[in-house]
C-alpha positions as CSV (number, residue, x, y, z in Angstrom):
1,X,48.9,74.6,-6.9
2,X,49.9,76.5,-10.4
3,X,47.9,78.4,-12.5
4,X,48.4,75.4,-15.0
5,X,46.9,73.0,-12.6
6,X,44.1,75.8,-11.6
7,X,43.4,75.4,-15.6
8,X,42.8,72.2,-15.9
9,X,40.9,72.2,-12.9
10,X,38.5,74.9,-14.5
11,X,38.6,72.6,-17.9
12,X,37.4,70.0,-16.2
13,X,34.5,72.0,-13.8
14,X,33.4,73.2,-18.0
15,X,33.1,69.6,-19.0
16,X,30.6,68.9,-16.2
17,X,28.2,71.2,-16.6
18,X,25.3,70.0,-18.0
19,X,24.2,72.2,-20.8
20,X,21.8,70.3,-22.3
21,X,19.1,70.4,-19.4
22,X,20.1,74.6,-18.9
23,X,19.1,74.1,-22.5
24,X,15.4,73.0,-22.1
25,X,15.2,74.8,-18.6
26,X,15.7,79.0,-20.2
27,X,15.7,78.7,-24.1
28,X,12.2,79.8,-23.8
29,X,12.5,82.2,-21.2
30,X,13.4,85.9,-22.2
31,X,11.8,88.1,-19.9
32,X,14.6,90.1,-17.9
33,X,16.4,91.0,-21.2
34,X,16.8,94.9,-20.2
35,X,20.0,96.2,-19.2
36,X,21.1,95.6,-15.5
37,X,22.0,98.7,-13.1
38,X,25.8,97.9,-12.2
39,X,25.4,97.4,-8.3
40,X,22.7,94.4,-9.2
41,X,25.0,93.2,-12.5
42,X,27.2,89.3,-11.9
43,X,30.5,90.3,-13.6
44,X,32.2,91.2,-10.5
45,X,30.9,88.1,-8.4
46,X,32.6,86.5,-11.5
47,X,35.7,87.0,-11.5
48,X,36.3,87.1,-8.0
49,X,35.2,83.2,-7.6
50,X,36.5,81.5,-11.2
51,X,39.2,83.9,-11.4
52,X,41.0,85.1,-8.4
53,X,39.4,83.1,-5.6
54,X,39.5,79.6,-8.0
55,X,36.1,79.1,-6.5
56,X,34.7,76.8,-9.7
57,X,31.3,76.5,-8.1
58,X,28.3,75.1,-10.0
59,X,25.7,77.7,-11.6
60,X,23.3,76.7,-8.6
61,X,25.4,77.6,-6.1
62,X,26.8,80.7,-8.1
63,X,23.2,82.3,-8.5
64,X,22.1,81.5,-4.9
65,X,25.6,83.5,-3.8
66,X,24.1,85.9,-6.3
67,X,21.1,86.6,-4.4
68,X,22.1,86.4,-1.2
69,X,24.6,89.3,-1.7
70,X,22.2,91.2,-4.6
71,X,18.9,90.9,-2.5
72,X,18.4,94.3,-1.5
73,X,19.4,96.3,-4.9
74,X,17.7,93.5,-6.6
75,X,14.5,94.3,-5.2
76,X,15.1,97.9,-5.6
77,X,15.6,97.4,-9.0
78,X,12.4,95.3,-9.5
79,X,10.5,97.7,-8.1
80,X,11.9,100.5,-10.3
81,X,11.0,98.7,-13.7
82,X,8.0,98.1,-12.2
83,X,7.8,93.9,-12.9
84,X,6.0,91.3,-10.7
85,X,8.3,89.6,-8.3
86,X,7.1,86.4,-10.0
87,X,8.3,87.1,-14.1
88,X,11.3,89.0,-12.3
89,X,12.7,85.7,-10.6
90,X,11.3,83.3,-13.2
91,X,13.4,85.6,-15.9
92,X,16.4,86.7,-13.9
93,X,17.9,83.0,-13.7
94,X,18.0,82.3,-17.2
95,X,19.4,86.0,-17.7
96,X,22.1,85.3,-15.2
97,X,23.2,81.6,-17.0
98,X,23.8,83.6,-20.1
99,X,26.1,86.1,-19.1
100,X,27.5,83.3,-16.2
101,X,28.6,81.2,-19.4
102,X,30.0,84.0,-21.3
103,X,32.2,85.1,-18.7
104,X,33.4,81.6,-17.8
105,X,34.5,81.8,-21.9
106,X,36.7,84.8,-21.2
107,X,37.8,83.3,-18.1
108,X,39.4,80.1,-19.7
109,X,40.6,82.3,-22.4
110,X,42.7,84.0,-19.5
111,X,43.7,80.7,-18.2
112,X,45.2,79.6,-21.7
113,X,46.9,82.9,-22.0
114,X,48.4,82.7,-18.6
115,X,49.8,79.4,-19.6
116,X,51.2,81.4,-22.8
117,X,52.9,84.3,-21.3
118,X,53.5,83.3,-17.4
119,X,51.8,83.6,-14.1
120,X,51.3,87.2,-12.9
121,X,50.6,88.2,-17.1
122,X,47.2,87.8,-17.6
123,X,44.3,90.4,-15.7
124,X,40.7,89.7,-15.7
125,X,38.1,91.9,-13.9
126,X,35.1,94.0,-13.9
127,X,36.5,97.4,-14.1
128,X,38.6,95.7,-17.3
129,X,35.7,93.7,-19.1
130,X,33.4,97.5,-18.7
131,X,36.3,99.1,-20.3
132,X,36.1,96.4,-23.1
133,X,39.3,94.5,-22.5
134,X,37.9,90.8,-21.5
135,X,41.6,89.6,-21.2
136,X,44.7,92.4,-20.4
137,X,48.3,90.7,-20.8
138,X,51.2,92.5,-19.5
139,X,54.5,90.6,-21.0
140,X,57.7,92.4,-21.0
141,X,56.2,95.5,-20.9
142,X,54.4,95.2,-23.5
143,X,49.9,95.4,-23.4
144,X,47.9,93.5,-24.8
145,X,44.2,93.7,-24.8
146,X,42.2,91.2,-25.9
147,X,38.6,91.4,-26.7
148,X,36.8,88.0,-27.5
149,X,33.6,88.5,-30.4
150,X,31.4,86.1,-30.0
151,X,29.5,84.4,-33.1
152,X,27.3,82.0,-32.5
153,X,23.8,80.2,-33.3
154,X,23.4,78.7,-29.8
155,X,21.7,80.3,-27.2
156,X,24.1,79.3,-24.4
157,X,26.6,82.7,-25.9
158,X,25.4,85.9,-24.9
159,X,26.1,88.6,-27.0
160,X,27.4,91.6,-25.1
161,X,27.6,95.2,-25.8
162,X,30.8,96.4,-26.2
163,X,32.2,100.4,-25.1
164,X,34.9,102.4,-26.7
165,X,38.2,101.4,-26.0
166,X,39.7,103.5,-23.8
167,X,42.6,101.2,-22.1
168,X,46.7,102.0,-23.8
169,X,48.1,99.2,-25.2
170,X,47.8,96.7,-28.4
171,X,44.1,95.5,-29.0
172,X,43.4,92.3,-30.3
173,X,39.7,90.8,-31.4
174,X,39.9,86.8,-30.6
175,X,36.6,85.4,-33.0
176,X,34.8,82.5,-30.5
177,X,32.5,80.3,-32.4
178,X,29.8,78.1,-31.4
179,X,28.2,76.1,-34.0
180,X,24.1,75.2,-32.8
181,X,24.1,71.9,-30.5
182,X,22.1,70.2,-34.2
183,X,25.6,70.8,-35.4
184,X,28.3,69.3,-32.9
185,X,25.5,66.1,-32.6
186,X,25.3,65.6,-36.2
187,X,28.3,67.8,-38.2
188,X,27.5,66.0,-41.5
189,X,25.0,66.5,-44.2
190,X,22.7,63.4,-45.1
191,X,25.2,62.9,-48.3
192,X,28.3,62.4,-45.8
193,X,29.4,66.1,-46.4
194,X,30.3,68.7,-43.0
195,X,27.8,71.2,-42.2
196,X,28.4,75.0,-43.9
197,X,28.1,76.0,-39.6
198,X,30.7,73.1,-38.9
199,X,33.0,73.6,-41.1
200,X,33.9,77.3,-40.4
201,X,33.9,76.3,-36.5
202,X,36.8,73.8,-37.5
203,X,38.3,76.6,-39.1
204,X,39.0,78.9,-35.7
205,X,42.3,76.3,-34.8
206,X,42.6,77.4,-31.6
207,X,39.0,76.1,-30.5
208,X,38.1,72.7,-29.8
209,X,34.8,71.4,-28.0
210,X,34.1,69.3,-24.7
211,X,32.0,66.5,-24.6
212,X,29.4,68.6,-23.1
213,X,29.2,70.9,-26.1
214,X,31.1,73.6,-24.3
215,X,33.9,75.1,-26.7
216,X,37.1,76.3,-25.4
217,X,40.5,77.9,-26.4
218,X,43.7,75.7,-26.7
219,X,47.3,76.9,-26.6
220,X,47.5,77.3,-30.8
221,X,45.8,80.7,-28.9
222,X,48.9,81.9,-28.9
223,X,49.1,82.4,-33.0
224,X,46.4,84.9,-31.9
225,X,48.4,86.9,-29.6
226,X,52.1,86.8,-30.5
């Protein structure tokens, strides 16, 4: 199967998950909000199953994999900060969902700029994303790196710290915008006019939004990156 199949495939796995009932389940829950130690940390679990293994798995199964493999530095780390093992684990799910839909973002960013530039181009990974480069393009020997700033008044996008960049090549900032769910349900104003927050997500061209409310990047990407 192609990379252009794989991203449909992964288009498709966005469109089913079900964001309004993650919604209601952590909106309220904010109580493992300090920063992660790297061994106990999801981004390389990440990108080996959505990006290199093409392992679309649903955020159940991702955070029980999670677990399973994070169990031991997970309870080390608990202990450290010194939190009961009941906040930890009701507050480390709704931590992980955050991040897990950021990343999946990048991901399908990489997916559409595979399609753009060719299979083989495109480089997504831990050691990239720490470095600040969420998608690295190699085309004709030319670099580009690619860091995607998210804005947004949903809770669903995560907004990640970002390091120095430190990686030779072009940078590039891609702007991802997520209007609030109030928004995408209802974009006009009671006197037919679109939303101030609707309006200026219409104006990033190269976004569009699934059914479910999840908003992804479409090929006019490219105007972004050529």
């Amino acid at each position: 199967m192609s990379r252009v199949n794989y991203r449909k495939k992964f288009e498709r796995f966005l469109q089913m998950i079900k964001l309004g009932k993650y919604r209601e389940e952590y909106k309220l829950i904010k109580i493992v909000e300090m920063d992660l130690a790297k061994d106990i940390h999801i981004l390389d679990l990440l990108y080996r199953l959505y990006w290199k293994e093409k392992n679309f798995v649903s955020f159940e199964k991702f955070y029980r994999k999670y677990l399973k493999e994070k169990k031991t530095p997970l309870e080390i780390f608990r202990k450290k900060i010194q939190m009961c093992k009941r906040c930890f684990y009701r507050g480390l799910p709704a931590r992980t969902f955050r991040t897990w839909m950021s990343i999946l973002t990048q991901i399908q960013g990489g997916y559409v700029a595979e399609d753009i530039f060719g299979i083989g181009t495109v480089q997504m990974s831990e050691e990239l994303d720490r470095k600040g480069a969420d998608i690295r393009i190699n085309y004709k020997n030319r670099i580009i790196n690619c860091q995607i700033k998210k804005k947004s008044f949903s809770r669903e996008v995560r907004q990640e710290k970002r390091i120095k960049r430190k990686l030779p090549g072009k940078w590039i900032n891609i702007k991802y915008f997520v209007p609030g769910k109030d928004v995408l349900d209802k974009p006009k104003k009671l006197n037919g006019e679109f939303k101030k927050s609707y309006k200026r997500f219409k104006k990033y061209k190269y976004l569009k939004c699934l059914p479910n409310g999840f908003v992804i990047f479409t090929d006019k990407l490219s105007s972004k990156l050529k």
